[in-house]
C-alpha positions as CSV (number, residue, x, y, z in Angstrom):
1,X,19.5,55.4,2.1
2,X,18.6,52.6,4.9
3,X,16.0,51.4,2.8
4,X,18.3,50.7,-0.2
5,X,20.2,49.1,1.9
6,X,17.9,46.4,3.7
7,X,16.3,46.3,-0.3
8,X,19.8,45.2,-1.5
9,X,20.1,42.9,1.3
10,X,17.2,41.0,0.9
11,X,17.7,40.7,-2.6
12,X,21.1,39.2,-1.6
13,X,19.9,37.0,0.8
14,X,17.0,35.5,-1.8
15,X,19.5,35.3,-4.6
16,X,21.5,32.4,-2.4
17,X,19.1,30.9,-1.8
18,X,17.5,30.7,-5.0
19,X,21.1,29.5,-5.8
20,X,21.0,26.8,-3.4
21,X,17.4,25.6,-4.4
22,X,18.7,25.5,-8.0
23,X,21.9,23.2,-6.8
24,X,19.5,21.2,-4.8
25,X,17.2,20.7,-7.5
26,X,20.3,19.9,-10.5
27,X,21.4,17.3,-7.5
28,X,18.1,15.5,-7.0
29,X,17.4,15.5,-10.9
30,X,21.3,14.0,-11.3
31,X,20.1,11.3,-9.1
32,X,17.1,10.5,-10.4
33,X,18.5,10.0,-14.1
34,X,21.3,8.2,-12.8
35,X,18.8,5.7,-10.7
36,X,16.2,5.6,-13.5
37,X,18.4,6.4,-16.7
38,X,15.5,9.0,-17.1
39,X,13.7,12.3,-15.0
40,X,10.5,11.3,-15.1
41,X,8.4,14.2,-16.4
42,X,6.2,13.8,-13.5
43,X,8.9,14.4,-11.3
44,X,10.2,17.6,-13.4
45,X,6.8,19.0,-13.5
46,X,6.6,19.0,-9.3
47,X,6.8,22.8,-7.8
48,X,10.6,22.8,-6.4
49,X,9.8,23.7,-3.3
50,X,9.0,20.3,-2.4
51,X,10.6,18.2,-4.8
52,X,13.8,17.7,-2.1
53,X,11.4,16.9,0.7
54,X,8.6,14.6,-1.2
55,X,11.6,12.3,-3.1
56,X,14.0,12.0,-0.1
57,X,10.4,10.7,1.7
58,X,10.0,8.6,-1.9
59,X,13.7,7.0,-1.7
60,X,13.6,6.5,2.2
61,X,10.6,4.2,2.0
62,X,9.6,3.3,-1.6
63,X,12.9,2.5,-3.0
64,X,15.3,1.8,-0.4
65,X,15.7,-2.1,0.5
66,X,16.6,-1.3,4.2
67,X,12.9,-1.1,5.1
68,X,11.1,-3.7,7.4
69,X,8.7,-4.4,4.6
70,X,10.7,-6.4,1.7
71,X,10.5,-4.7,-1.6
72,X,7.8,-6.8,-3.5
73,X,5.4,-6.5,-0.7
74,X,5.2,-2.7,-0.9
75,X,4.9,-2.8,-4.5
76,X,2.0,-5.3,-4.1
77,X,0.8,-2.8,-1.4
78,X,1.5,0.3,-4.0
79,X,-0.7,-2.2,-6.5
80,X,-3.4,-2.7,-4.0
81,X,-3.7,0.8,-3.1
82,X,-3.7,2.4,-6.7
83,X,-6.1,0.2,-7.8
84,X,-9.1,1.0,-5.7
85,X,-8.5,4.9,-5.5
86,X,-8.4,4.5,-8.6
87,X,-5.4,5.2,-10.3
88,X,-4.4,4.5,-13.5
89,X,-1.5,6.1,-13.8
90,X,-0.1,4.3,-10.5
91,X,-1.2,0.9,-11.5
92,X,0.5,0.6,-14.6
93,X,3.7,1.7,-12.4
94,X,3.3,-0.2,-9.2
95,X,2.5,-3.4,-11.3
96,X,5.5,-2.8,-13.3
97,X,7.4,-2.8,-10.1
98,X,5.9,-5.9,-8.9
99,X,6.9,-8.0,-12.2
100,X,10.6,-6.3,-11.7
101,X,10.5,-7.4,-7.9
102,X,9.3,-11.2,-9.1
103,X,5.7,-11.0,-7.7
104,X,3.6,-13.6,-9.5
105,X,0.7,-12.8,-11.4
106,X,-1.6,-14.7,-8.9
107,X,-0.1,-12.3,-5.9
108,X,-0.6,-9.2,-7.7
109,X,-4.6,-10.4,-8.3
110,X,-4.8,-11.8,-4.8
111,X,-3.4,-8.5,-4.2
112,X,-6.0,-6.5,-6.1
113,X,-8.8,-8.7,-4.7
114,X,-7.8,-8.1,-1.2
115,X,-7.9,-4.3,-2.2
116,X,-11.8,-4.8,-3.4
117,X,-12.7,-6.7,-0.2
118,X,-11.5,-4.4,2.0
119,X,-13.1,-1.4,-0.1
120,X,-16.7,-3.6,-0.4
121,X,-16.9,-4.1,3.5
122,X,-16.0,-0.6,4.1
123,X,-18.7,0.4,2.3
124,X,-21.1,-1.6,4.3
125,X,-19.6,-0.7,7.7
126,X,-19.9,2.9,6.6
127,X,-23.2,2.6,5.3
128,X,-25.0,0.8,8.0
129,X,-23.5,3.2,10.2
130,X,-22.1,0.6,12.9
131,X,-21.0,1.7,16.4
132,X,-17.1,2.2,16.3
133,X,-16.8,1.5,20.3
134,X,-19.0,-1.7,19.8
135,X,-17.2,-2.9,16.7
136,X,-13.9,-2.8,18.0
137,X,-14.8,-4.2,20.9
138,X,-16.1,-7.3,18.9
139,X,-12.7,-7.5,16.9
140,X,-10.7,-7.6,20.3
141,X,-13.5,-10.9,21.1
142,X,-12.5,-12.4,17.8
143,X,-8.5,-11.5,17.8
144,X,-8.4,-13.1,21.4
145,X,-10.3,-16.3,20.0
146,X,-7.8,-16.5,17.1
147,X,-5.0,-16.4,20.0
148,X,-6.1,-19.2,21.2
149,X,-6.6,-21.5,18.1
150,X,-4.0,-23.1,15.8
151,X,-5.9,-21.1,12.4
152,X,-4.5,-23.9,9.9
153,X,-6.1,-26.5,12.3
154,X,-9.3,-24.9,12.8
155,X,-10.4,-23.1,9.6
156,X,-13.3,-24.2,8.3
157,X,-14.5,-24.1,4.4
158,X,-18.0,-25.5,4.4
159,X,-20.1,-24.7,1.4
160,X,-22.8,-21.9,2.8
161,X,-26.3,-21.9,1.7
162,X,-28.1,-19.2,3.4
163,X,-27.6,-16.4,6.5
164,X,-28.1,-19.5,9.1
165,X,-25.4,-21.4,7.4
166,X,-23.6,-18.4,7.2
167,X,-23.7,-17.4,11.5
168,X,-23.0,-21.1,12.0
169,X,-20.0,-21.0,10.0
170,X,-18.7,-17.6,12.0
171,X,-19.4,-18.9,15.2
172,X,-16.8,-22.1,14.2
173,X,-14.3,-19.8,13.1
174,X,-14.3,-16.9,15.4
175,X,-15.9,-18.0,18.1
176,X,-18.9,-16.0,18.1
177,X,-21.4,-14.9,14.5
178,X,-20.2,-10.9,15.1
179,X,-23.2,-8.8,15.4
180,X,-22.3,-6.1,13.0
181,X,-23.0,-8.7,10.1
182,X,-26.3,-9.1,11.4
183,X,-27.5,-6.1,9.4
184,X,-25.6,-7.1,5.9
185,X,-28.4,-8.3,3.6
186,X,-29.6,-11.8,4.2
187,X,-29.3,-13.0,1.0
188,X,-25.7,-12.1,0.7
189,X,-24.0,-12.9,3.9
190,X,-23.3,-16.6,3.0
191,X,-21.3,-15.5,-0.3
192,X,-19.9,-12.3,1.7
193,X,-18.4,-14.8,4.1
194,X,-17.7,-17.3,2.2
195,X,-15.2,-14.8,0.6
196,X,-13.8,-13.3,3.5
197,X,-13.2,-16.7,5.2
198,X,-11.5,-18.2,1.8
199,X,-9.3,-15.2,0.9
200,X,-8.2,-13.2,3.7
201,X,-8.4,-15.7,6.3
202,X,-6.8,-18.6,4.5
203,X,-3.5,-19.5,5.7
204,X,-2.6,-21.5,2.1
205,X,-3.5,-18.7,-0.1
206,X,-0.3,-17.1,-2.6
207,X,0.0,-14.3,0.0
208,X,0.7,-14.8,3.4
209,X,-1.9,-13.4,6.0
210,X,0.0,-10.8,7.3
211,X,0.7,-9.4,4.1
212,X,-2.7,-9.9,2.9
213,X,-4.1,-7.5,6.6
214,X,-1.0,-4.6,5.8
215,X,-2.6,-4.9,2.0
216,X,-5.8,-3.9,3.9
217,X,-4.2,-1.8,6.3
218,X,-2.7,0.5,3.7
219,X,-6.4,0.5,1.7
220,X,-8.3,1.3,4.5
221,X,-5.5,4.0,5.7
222,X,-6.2,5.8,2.9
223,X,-10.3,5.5,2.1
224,X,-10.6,6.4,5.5
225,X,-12.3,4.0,6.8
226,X,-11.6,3.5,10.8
227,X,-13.6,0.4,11.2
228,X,-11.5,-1.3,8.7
229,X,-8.2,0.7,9.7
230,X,-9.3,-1.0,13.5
231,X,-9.4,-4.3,12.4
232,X,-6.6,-4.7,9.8
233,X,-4.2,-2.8,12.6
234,X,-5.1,-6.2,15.2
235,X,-5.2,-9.0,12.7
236,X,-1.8,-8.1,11.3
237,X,-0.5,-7.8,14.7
238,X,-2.2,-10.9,15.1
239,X,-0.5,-12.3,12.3
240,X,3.3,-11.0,13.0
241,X,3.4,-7.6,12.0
242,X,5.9,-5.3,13.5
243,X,5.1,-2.1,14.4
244,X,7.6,-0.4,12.3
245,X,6.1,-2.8,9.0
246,X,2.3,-1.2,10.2
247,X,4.4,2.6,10.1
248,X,5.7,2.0,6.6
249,X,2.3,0.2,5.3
250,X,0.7,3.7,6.2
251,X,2.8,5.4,5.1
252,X,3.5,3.7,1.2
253,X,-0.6,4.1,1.3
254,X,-0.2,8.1,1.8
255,X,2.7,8.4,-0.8
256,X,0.5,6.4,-3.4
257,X,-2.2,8.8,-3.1
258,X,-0.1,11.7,-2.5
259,X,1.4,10.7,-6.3
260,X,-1.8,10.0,-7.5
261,X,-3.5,13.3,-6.9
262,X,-0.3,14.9,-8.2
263,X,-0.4,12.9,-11.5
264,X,-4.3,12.9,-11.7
265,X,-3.8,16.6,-11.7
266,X,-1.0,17.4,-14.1
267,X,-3.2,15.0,-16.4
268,X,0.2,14.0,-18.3
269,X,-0.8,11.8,-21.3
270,X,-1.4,7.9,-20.5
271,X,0.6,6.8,-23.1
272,X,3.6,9.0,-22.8
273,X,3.5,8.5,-19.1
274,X,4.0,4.3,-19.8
275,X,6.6,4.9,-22.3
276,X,8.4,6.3,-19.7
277,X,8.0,3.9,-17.3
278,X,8.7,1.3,-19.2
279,X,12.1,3.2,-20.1
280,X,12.6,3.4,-16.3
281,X,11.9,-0.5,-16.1
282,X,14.3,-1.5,-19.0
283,X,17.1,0.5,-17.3
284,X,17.0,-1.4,-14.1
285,X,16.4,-4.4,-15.1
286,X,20.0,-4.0,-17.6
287,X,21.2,-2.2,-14.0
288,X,20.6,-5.3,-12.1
289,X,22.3,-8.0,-14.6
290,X,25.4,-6.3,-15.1
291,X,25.8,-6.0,-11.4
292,X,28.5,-8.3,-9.7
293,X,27.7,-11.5,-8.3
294,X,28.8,-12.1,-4.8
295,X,31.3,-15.1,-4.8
296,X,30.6,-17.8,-2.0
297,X,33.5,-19.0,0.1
298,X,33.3,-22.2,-2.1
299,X,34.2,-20.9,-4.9
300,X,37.4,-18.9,-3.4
C-alpha cells in the first residue's frame, strides 16, 4: 500500500512539473515569435531542458542593447567568430545582423580579416611551440612601450623587403624585434608583419583598435589559443577595453560556437535555414520603422 502511494506521488510531483516545463516552453516560444515574427526551427528543435536557460543567456547578451559592447560590434564579433570555426550557418546570420545594425561592408571584411590573422598566427605560435611564460613576458615589454608612445605619432609603414627589414621595422614600433618571430620563416616575416603592423595596429583603419583586439579576443577565446588569448586580453586593455566589454567578448565567442555545434549537428537544410532568417530580418527591420520617433524639445 506504501509503495502505491510514494508511486502516485511521484507521478504527481513529475506531472507539475512537466506542466510547468510545458508553460515555460509555450512562454519562451511566445516570445520568440513575437520578437522575430517566426520560431526559428533551430530553436524548436533544442531539447527543452535547456531551451529556458540557453535563450535567456542568448537575449541577455546577444540581443539586449543594455550591454557594454554596442550592438554592431558584437555582430561584427559573431561575424568574426563564425567565419573561422567555420560556420556557415552562423555567417549568413551574424552578417545579416551586421547589415541590420548599419555595419559597412568594409567593417564586416576588416572584420573577417582580423578573424584570419588572429587564426594564421595562432597557428604559428602553436606550431613552433613558443614558451607561454617567455611570450607573455615579451607582450607586457611591448604593451609598456605602447604606454609610453602616442601610436598615431609613432606608427611606422615602411615598405619591407626581407627578415632584416622586417626586425628593424619591429624594433621602431615596439621597441624591441620580439623573439618569438625569430623562428617564423624568413622569407615570410616581412609580409607577416607588414600585415599585422597595417591592419591590426593601424589607428585609421574602418574599425577602431579596440574593437579590432576584442574581434581577436573572442577568436582566440574560442580556438583555444592562450598565446593569442594573452595578448589580445592586454592590447585591448591597452586600447580602452573595459573589463565587463572583455567578459561579454568571451562570452558572444562561446554562444557562437555553442549555436554552431548545435546547428552543425541538427544539419537543418542551408537553404531553409536562410529563408528563415531572412524572414526574421524583414520582420525587424518593418518593427523598427513603424516604431515612434522620439520628439526633441524643439519641436514641442
Amino acid at each position: 500500500m506504501k509503495t502505491w502511494i510514494v508511486f502516485l506521488t511521484l507521478s504527481f510531483l513529475c506531472s507539475i512539473s512537466f506542466a510547468a516545463d510545458s508553460a515555460e516552453r509555450t512562454k519562451i516560444m511566445t516570445e520568440m515569435r513575437s520578437m522575430f515574427g517566426i520560431v526559428p526551427t533551430f530553436m524548436k528543435e533544442f531539447p527543452p531542458e535547456g531551451l529556458p536557460g540557453a535563450w535567456e543567456e542568448f537575449k541577455a547578451i546577444q540581443l539586449s542593447p543594455e550591454t557594454a559592447l554596442d550592438s554592431k560590434t558584437k555582430e561584427l564579433i559573431g561575424l568574426a567568430v563564425s567565419s573561422q570555426i567555420p560556420c556557415r550557418y552562423c555567417v549568413y546570420f551574424h552578417k545579416k545582423a551586421a547589415i541590420f545594425n548599419r555595419a559597412k561592408d568594409s567593417e564586416m571584411k576588416m572584420a573577417i580579416a582580423v578573424a584570419a590573422m588572429t587564426r594564421k598566427w595562432s597557428t604559428y605560435m602553436t606550431g613552433s611551440q613558443q614558451d607561454l611564460g617567455k611570450f607573455k613576458s615579451e607582450i607586457d615589454k611591448m604593451v609598456a612601450h605602447l604606454k609610453n608612445q602616442k601610436q598615431e605619432a609613432t606608427m611606422e609603414s615602411a615598405k619591407l623587403s626581407d627578415a632584416a627589414s622586417a626586425y628593424k621595422d619591429m624594433a621602431s614600433n615596439l621597441g624591441h624585434a620580439p623573439e618569438f618571430t625569430k623562428s617564423y620563416a624568413e622569407n615570410g616575416i616581412a609580409g607577416a608583419w607588414s600585415e599585422y603592423r597595417d591592419l591590426q595596429m593601424n589607428p585609421k583603419t574602418v574599425l577602431p583598435g579596440k574593437t579590432k583586439d576584442l574581434i581577436s579576443l573572442a577568436v582566440s577565446s574560442q580556438i583555444p589559443c592562450d598565446y593569442c588569448v594573452y595578448a589580445d586580453t592586454e592590447f585591448a586593455k591597452l586600447n580602452g577595453a573595459s573589463m565587463q566589454e572583455i567578459k561579454e567578448t568571451i562570452a558572444l565567442a562561446g554562444i557562437v560556437r555553442h549555436w554552431s555545434t548545435f546547428l552543425n549537428g541538427l544539419r537543418q537544410d542551408e537553404k531553409a535555414f536562410e529563408k528563415e532568417v531572412d524572414q526574421i530580418f524583414r520582420h525587424l527591420e518593418r518593427n523598427k520603422n513603424l516604431a515612434p520617433k522620439k520628439v526633441s524639445s524643439m519641436e514641442n
